[in-house]
ROVEXDREN-346593 format. One line per field, with one value per residue: x, y, z of N, C-alpha, C in turn; residue in three letters; chain. Coordinates in nm, 4 decimals, padded with zeros to 6 digits, always signed. Each point is the difference from the previous one (the first is absolute). Layout:
n.xx <- [X, ...]
n.yy <- [Y, ...]
n.zz <- [Z, ...]
ca.xx <- [X, ...]
ca.yy <- [Y, ...]
ca.zz <- [Z, ...]
c.xx <- [X, ...]
c.yy <- [Y, ...]
c.zz <- [Z, ...]
resn <- [Ala, ...]
chain <- [A, ...]
***
This chain:
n.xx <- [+00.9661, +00.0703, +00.0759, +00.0650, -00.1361, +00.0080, +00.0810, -00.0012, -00.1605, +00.0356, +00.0157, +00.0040, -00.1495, +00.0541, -00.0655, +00.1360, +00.0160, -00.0790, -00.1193, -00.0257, -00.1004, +00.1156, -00.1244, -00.0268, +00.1180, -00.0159, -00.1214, +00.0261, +00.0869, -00.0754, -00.0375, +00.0644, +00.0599, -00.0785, -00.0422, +00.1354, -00.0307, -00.1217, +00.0990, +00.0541, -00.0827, -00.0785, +00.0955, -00.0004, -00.1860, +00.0308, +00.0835, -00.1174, -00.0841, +00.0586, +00.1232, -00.1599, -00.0696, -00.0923, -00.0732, -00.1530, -00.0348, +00.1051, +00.0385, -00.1425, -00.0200, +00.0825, -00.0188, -00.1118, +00.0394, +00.1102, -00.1216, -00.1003, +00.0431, +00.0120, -00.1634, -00.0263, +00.0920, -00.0655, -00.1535, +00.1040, +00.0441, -00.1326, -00.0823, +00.1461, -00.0247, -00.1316, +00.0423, +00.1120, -00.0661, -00.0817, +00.1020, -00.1151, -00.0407, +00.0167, -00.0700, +00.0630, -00.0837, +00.0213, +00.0567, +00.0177, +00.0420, +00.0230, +00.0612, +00.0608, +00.0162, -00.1128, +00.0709, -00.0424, +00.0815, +00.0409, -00.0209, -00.1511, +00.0354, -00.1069, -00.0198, -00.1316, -00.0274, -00.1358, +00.0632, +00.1269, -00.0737, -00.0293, +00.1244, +00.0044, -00.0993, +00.0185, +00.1315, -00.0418, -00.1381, +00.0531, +00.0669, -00.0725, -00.0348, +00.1524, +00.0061, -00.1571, +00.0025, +00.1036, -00.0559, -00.0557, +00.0723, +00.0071, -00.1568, -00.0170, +00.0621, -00.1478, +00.0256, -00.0258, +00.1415, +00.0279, -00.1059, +00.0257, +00.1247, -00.0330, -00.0431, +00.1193, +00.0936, -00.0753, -00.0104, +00.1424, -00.0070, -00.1074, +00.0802, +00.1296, -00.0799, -00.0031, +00.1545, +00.0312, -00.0646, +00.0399, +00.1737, -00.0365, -00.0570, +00.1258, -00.0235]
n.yy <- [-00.3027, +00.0585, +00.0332, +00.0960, +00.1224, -00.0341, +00.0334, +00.0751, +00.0265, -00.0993, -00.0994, -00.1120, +00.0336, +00.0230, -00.1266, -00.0149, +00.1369, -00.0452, -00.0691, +00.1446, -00.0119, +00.0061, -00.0626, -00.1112, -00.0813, -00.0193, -00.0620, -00.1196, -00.0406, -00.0010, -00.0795, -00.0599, -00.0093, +00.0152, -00.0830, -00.0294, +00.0669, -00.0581, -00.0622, -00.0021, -00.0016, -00.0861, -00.0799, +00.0821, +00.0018, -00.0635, -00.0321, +00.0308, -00.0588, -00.0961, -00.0155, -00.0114, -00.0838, +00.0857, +00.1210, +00.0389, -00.1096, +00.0434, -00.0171, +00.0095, +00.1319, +00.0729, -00.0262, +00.0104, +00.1335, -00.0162, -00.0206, +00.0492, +00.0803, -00.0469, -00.0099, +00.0895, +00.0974, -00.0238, -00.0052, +00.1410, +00.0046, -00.0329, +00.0979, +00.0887, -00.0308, +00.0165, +00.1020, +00.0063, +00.0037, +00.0974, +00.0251, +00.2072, +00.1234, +00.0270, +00.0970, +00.0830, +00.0892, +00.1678, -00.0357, -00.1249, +00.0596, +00.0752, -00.0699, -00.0298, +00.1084, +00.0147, -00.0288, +00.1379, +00.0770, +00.0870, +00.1048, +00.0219, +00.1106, -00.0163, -00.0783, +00.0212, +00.0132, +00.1138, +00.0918, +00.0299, +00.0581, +00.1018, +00.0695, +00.0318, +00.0431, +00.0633, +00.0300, -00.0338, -00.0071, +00.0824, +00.0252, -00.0014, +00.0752, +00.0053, -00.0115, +00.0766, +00.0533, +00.0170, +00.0488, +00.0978, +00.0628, +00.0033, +00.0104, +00.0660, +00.0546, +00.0296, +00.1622, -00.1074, +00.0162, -00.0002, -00.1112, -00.0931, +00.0005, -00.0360, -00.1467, -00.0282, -00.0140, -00.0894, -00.0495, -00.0503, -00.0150, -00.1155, -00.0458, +00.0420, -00.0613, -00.1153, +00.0018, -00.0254, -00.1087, -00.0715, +00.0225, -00.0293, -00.0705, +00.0504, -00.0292]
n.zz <- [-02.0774, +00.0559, -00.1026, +00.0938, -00.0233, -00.1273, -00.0019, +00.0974, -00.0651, +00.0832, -00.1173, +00.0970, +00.0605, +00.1284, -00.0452, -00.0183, -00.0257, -00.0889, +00.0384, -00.0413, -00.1005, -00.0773, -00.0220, +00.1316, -00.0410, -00.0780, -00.0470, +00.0959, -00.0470, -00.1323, +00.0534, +00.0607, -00.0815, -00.0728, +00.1096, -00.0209, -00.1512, -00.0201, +00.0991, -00.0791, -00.0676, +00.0556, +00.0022, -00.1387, -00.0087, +00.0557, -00.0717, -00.1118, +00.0007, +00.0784, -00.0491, -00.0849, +00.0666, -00.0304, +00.0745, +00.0589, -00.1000, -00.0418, +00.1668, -00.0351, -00.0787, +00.0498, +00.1030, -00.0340, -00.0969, +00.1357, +00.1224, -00.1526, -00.0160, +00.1977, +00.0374, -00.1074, +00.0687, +00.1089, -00.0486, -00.0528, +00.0609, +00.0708, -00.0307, +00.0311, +00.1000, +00.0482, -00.0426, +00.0888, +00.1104, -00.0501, -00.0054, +00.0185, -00.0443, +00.0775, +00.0061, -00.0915, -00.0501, +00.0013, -00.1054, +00.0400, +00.0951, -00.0861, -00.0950, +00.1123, +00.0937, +00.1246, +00.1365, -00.0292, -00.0308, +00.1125, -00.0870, +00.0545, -00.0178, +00.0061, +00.1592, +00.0151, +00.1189, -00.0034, -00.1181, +00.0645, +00.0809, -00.1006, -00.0738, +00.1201, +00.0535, -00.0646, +00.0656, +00.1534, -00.0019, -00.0708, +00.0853, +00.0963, -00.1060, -00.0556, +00.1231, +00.0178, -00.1003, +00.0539, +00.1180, -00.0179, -00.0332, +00.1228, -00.0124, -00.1034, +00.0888, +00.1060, -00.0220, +00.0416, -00.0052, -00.1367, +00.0025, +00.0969, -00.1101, -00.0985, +00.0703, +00.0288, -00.1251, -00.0381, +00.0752, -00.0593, -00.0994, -00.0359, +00.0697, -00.1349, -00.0492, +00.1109, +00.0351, -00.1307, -00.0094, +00.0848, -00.0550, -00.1698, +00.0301, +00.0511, +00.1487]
ca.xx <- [+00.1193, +00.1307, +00.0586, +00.0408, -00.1273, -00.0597, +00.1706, +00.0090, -00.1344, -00.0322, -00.1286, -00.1333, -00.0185, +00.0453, -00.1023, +00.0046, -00.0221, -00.1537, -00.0492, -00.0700, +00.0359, +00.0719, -00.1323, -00.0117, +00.0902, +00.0181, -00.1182, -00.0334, +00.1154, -00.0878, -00.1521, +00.0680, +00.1008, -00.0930, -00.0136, +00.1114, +00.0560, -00.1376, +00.0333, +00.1333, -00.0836, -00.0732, +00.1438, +00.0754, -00.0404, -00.0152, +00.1703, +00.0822, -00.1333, +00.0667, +00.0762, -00.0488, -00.1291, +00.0033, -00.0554, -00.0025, -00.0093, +00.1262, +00.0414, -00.0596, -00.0016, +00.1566, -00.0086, -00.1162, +00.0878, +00.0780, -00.0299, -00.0162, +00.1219, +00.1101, -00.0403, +00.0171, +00.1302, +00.0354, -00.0659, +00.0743, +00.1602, -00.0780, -00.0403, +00.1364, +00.0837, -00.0808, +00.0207, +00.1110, -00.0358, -00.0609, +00.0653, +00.0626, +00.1137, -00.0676, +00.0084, +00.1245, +00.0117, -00.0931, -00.0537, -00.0852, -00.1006, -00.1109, -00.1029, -00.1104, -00.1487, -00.1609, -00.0569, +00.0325, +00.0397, -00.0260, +00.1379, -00.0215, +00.0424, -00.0381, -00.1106, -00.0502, +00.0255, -00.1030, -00.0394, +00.0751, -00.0454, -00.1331, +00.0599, +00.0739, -00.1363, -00.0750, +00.1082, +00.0168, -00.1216, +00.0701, +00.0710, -00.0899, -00.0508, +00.0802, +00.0217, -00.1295, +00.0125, +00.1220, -00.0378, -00.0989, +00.0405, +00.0605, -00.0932, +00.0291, +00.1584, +00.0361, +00.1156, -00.0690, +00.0930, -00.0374, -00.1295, +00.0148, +00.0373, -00.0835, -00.0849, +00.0604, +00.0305, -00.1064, -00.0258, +00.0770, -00.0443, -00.1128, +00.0247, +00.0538, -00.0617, -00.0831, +00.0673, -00.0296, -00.1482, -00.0479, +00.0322, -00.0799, -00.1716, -00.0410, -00.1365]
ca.yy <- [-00.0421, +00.0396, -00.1028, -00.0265, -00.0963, -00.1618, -00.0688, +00.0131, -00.1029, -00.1447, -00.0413, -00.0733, -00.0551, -00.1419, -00.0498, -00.1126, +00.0666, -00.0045, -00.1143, +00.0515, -00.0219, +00.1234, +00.1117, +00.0931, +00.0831, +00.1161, +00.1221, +00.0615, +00.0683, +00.1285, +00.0561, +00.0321, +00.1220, +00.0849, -00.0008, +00.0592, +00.0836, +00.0531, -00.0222, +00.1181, +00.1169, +00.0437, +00.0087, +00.1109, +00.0883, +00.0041, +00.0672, +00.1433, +00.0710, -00.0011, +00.1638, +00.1684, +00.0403, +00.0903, +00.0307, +00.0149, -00.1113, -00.0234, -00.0845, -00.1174, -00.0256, -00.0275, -00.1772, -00.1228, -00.0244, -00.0736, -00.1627, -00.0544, -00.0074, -00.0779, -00.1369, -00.0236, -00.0341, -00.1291, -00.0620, -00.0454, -00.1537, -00.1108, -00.0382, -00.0334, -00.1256, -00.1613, +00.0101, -00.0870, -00.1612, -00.0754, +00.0025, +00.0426, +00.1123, +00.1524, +00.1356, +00.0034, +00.1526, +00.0988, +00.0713, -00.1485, +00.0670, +00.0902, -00.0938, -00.0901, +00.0677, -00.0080, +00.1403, +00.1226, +00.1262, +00.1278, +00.0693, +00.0741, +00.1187, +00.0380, -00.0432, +00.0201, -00.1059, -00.1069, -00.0637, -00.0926, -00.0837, -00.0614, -00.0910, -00.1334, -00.0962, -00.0514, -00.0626, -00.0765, -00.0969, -00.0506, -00.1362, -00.1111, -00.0848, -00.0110, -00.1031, -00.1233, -00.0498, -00.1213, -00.1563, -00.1098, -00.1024, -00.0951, -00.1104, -00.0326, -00.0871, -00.0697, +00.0211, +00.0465, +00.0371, +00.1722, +00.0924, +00.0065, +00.1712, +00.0924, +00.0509, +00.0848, +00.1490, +00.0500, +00.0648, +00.1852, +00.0901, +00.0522, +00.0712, +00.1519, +00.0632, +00.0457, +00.0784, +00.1114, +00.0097, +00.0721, +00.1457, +00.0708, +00.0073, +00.0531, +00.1264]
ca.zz <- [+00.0710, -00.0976, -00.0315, +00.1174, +00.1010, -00.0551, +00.0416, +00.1192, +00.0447, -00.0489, -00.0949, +00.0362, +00.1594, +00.0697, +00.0197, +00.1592, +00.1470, +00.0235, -00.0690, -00.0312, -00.1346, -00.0566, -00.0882, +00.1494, +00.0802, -00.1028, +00.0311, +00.1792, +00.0273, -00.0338, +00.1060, +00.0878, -00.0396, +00.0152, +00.1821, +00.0631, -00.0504, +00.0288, +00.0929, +00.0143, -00.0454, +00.1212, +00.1377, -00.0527, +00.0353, +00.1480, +00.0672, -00.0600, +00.0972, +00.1050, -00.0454, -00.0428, +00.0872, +00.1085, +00.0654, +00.1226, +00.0706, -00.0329, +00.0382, +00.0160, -00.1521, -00.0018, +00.0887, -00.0719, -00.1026, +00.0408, +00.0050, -00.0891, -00.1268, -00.0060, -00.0288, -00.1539, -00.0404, +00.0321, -00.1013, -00.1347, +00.0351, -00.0121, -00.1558, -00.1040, +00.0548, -00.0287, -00.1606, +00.0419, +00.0024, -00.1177, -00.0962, -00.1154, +00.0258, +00.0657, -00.0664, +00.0132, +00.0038, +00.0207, -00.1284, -00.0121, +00.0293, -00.0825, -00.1029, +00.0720, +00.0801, +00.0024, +00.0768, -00.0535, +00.0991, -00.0035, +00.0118, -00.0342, +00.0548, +00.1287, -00.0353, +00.1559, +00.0719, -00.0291, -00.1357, +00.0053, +00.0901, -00.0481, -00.0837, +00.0630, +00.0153, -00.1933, -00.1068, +00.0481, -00.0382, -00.1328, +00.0716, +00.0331, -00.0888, -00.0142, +00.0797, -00.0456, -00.1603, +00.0219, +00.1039, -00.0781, -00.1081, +00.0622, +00.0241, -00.1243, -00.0045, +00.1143, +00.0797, +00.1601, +00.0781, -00.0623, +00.0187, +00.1717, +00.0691, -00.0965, +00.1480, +00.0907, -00.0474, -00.0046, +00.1442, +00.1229, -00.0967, +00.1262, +00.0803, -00.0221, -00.0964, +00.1262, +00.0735, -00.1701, +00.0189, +00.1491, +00.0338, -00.0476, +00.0565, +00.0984, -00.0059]
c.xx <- [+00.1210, +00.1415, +00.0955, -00.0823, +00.0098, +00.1325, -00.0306, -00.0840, +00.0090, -00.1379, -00.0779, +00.0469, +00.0848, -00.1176, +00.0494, -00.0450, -00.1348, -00.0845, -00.1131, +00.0061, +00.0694, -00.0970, -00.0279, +00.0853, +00.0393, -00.1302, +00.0490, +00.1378, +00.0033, -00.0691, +00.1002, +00.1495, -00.1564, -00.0395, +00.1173, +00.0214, -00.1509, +00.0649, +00.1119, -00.0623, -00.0440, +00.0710, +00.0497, -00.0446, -00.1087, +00.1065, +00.0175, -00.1661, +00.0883, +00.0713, -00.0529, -00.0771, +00.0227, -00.1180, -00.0374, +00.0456, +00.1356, +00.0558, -00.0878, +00.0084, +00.1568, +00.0162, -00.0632, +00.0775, +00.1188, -00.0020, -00.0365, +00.1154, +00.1110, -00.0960, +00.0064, +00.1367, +00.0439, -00.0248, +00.0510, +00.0885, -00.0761, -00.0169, +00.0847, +00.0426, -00.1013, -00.0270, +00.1161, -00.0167, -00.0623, +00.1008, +00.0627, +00.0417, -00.0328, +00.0602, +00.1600, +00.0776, -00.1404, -00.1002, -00.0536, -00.1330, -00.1060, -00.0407, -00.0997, -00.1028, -00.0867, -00.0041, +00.0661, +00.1000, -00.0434, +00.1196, -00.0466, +00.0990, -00.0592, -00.1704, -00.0306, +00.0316, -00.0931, -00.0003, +00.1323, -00.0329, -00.1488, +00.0442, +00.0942, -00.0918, -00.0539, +00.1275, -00.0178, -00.0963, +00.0409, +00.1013, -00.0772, -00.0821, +00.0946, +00.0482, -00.0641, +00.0533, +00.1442, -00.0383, -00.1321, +00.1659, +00.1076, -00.0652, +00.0086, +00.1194, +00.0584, +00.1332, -00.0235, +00.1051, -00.0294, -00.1220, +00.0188, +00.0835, -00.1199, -00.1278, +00.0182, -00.0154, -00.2038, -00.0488, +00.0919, -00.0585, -00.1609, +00.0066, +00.0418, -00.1454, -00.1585, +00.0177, -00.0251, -00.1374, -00.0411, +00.0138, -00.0638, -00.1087, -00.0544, -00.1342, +00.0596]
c.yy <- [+00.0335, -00.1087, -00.0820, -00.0880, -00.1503, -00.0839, -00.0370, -00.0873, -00.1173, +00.0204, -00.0482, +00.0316, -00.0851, -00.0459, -00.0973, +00.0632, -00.0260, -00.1019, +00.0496, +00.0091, +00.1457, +00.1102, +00.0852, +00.1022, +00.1788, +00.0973, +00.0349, +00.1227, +00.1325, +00.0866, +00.0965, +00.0950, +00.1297, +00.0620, +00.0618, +00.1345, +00.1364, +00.0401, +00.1068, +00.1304, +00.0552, +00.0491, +00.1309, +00.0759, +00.0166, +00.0959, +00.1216, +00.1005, -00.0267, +00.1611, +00.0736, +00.0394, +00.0990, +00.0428, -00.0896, -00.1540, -00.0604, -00.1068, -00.1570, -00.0907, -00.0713, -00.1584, -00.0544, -00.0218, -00.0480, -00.1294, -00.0544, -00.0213, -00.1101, -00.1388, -00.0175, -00.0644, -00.1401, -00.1107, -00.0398, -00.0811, -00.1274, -00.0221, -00.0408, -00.1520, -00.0845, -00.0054, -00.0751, -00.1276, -00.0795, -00.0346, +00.0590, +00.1273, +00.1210, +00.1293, +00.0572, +00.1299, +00.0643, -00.0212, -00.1703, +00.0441, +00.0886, -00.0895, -00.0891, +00.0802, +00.0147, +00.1226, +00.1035, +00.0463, +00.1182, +00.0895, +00.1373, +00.0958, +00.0517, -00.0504, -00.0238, -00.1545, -00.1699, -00.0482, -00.0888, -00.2384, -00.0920, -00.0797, -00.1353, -00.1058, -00.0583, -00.1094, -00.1412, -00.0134, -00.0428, -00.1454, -00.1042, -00.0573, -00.0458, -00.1285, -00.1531, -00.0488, -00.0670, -00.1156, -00.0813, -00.0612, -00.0612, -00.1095, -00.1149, -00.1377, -00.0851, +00.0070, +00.0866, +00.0673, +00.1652, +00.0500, +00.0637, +00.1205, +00.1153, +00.0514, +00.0978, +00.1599, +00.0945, +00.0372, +00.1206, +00.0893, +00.0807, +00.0856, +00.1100, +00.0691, +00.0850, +00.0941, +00.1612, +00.1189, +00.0811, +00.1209, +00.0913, +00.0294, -00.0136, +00.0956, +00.1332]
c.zz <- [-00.0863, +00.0162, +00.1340, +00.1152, -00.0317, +00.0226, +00.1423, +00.0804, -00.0636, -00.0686, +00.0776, +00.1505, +00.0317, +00.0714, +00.1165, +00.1346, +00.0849, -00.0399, -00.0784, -00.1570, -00.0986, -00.0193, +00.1333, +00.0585, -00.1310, +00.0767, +00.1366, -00.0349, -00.0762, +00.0498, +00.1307, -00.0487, -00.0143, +00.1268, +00.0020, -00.0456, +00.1364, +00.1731, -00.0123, -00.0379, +00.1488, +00.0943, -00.0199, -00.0080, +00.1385, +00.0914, -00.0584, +00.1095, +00.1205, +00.0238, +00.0223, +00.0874, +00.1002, +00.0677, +00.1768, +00.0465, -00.0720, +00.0587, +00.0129, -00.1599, -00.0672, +00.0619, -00.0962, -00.1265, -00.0274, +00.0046, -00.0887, -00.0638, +00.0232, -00.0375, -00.1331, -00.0492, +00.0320, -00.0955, -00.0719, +00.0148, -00.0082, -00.1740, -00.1164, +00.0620, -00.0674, -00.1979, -00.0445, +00.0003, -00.0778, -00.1284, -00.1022, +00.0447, +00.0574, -00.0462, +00.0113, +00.0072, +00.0058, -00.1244, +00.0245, +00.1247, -00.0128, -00.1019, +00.0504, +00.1067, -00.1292, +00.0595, -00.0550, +00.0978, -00.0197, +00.0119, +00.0566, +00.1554, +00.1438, -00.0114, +00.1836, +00.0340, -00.0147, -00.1464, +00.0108, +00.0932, -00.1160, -00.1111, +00.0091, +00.0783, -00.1706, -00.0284, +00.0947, -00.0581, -00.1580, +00.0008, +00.0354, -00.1267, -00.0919, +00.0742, -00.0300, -00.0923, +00.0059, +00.0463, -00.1444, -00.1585, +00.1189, +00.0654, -00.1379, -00.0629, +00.1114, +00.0929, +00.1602, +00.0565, -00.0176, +00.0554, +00.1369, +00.0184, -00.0691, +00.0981, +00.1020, -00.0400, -00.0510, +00.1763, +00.0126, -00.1058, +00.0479, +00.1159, +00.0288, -00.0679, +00.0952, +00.0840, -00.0551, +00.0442, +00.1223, +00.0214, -00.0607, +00.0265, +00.1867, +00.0104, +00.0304]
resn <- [Unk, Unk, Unk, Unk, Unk, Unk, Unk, Unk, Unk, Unk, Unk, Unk, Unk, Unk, Unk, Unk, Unk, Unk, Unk, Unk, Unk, Unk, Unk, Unk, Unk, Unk, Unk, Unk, Unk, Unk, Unk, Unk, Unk, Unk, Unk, Unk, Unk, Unk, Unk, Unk, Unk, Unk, Unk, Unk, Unk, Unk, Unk, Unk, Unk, Unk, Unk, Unk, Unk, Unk, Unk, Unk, Unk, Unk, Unk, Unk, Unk, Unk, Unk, Unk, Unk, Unk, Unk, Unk, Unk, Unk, Unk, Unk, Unk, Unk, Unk, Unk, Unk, Unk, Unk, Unk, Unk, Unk, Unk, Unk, Unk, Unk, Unk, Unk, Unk, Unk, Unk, Unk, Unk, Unk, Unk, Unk, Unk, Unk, Unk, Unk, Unk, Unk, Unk, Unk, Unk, Unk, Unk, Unk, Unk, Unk, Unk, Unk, Unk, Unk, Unk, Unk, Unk, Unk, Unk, Unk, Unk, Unk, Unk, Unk, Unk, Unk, Unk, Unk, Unk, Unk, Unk, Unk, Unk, Unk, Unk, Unk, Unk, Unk, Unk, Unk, Unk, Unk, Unk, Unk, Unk, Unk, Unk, Unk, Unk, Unk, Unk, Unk, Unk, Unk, Unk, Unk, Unk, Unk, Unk, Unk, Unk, Unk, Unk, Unk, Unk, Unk, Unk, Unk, Unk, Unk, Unk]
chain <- [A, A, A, A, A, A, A, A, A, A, A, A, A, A, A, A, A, A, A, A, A, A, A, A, A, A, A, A, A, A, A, A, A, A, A, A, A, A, A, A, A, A, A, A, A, A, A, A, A, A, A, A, A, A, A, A, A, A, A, A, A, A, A, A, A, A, A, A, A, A, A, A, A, A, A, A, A, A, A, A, A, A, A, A, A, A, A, A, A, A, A, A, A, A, A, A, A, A, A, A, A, A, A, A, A, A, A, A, A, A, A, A, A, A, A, A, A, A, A, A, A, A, A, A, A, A, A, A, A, A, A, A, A, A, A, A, A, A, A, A, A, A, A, A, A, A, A, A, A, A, A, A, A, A, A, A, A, A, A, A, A, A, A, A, A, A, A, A, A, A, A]
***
């Protein structure tokens, strides 16, 4: 943390926000700036295969990558807010975003449709276990509010990751 960062960030949690103990709300809120940074990753590179995709099935491939990308994006406003609520601080720039993903990007230059579609089926199932492992240190701390969206966001996720799936393994 540099010398500006530590001025700026209050020293302690605001623990009134929550009845949840300082030790909970740090990990969940750990746990979750991580979810958020893993979420902008995805959102960014969902949107950069969005752009690029091309060939026969373009316009079906183009929609699905759309509709994902606005449900991710959405995600993220949830995850910075209930980090909020908990009391402490959500991600603040590009570069607080790269210290914190999990999920990789790709820069790569040109890439078929399907290796684009296969890496984005791996980054969602990467998520869902990512997800688990919050909700379980939000079982931990007994913060049911977090887990219940953490539920949620594990189904749409499933679901992109099915959607993933199908297209690939059509007959």
């Amino acid at each position: 943390m540099t010398t500006t960062e530590s001025k700026s960030r209050p020293v302690a949690i605001k623990a009134a926000l929550s009845d949840l103990s300082e030790k909970g709300v740090k990990e969940i809120s750990t746990d979750l700036r991580k979810l958020l940074a893993d979420v902008f990753a995805l959102y960014v590179k969902t949107k950069n295969f969005h752009w690029h995709m091309t060939g026969p099935n373009f316009r079906d491939y183009h929609r699905l990558l759309d509709d994902h990308g606005e449900q991710i994006f959405a995600m993220s406003d949830v995850v910075a807010e209930r980090i909020r609520k908990l009391g402490d601080f959500a991600l603040r720039s590009i570069g607080d975003i790269a210290r914190h993903q999990r999920v990789h990007d790709n820069d790569a230059p040109s890439l078929t449709p399907e290796a684009m579609l296969t890496d984005l089926l791996a980054n969602n199932q990467e998520l869902i276990k990512y997800l688990r492992a919050t909700h379980d240190v939000c079982n931990q701390h007994k913060d049911v509010a977090t887990a219940s969206l953490i539920e949620n966001w594990i189904d749409e996720t499933e679901n992109r990751a099915w959607f993933l799936y199908e297209v690939l393994h059509r007959a």
